[in-house]
N, C-alpha and C positions, 0 to 999 in steps of 0.2 A: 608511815604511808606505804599504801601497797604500789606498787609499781605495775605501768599497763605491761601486759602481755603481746611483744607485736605480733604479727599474724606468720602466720607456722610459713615453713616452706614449701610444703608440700599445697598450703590453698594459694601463693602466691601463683604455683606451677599450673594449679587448676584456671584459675583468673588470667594469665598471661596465657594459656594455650587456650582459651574459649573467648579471645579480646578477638582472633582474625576472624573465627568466623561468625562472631558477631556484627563485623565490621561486613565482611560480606554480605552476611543476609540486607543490610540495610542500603547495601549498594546495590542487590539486584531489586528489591522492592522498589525502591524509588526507580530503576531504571525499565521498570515493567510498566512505571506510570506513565513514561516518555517525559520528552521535556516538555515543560508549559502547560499540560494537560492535567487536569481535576482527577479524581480518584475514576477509575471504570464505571461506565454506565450500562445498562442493560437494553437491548432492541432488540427487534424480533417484526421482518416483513417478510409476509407472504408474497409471493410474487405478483400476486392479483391485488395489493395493497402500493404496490412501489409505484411513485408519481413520476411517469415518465413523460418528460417534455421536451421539446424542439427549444437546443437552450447556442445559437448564433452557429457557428462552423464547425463540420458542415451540417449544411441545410439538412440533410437524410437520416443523421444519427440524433437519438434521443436519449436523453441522460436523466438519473434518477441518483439524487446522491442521499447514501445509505448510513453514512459512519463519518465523522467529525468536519471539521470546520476548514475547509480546500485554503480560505485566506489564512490563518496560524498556526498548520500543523497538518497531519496524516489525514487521508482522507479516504473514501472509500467509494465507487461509484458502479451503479449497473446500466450495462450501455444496452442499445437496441437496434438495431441496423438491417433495413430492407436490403431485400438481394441487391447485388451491383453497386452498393455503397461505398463511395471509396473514403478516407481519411487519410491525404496528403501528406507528405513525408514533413514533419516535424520533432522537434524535442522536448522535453522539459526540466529542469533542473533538478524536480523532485527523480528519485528514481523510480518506475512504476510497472507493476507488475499486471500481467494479466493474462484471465482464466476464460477460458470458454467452457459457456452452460449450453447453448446451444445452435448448432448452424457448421457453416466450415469457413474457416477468416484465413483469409492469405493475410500472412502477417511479412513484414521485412525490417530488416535492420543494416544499417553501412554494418560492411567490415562480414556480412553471414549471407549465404543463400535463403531466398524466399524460402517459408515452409507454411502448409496448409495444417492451420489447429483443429481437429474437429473438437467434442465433448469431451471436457475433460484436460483439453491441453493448455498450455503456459508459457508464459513467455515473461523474459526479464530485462528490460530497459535501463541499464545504470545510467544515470545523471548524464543531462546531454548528448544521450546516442539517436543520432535521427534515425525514426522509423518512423512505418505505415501500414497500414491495415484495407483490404476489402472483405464484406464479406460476397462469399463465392456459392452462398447457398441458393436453391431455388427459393426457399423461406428463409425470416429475418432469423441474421445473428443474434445470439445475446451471451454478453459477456460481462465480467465484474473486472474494473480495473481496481489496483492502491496507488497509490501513492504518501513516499516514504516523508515527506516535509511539504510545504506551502506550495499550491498548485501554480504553474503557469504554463506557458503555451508560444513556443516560437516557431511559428511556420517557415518551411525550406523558402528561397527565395526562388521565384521562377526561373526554372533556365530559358532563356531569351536565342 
C-alpha cells in the first residue's frame, strides 16, 4: 500500500495566511449589503421625475422618498420647502444626514450655534439630537435627507 502524502508545509502556510482575508472580504461584502436588505438595486431620478407631495407635518414641506423602505431600514428622501418654512425642533432615532441642493436653510442643533447651509452644505444629526431647519431663501429650499436605520419622528414638546 502506498501511503497518502499529507499536504506540505509550505501550502498549509499559503491556506492559513489567505483564511483571514478571506474571512474579511466576506465580512465586508455582506456588510455593504446592510442588515435585512436584498442585494443592491439600481435607481436613477430626474429631478423633474421625483413625486413630491404634502406627506402630514409640517404643512409647507414636501417630501419625495427616493431610496429604501423608512418602516425597515435606511432611507433616503428629497425634501422641498417654500421660503419661511419652518420644521420645529425634533429628533429621530435614526441618525440623519443632510445635504442642500438648493436655497439657504438655517439649520440648528442643541448643544451648536445656528448655521446657514447654502448649496452644497451638510449637516449631521446622530441619534436623538433635537434639531430644526428654516429655509431662509427668497425661493424654495431643496434638500436630500438619510437616514441611517427605521424612520421616526418625535416632536420637541411645546414650551408653555
Amino acid at each position: 500500500m502506498k501511503q497518502i502524502k499529507g499536504v506540505s508545509g509550505r501550502t498549509t502556510r499559503i491556506v492559513l495566511g489567505l483564511a483571514p482575508l478571506v474571512i474579511l472580504l466576506v465580512a465586508v461584502g455582506a456588510a455593504s449589503r446592510g442588515q435585512g436588505q436584498t442585494s443592491p438595486h439600481r435607481i436613477v431620478t430626474p429631478l423633474a421625475g421625483a413625486n413630491l407631495v404634502f406627506d402630514g407635518e409640517p404643512a409647507c414641506l414636501k417630501v419625495a422618498r427616493e431610496n429604501g423602505d423608512p418602516d425597515k431600514g435606511p432611507s433616503t428622501f428629497l425634501l422641498e420647502a417654500p421660503s419661511g418654512c419652518v420644521v420645529p425642533a425634533h429628533y429621530h432615532t435614526a441618525e440623519e444626514q443632510l445635504m442642500v441642493v438648493r436655497g439657504d436653510v438655517l439649520t440648528g442643533m442643541d448643544g451648536m450655534a445656528e448655521a446657514t447651509l447654502g448649496p452644497g452644505g451638510f449637516a449631521m444629526m446622530p441619534s436623538k439630537a433635537m434639531h430644526w431647519f428654516t429655509c431662509k431663501s427668497k425661493d424654495t429650499c431643496l434638500m436630500f435627507v438619510t437616514f441611517d436605520r427605521t424612520y421616526d419622528i418625535v416632536w420637541a414638546k411645546p414650551q408653555k
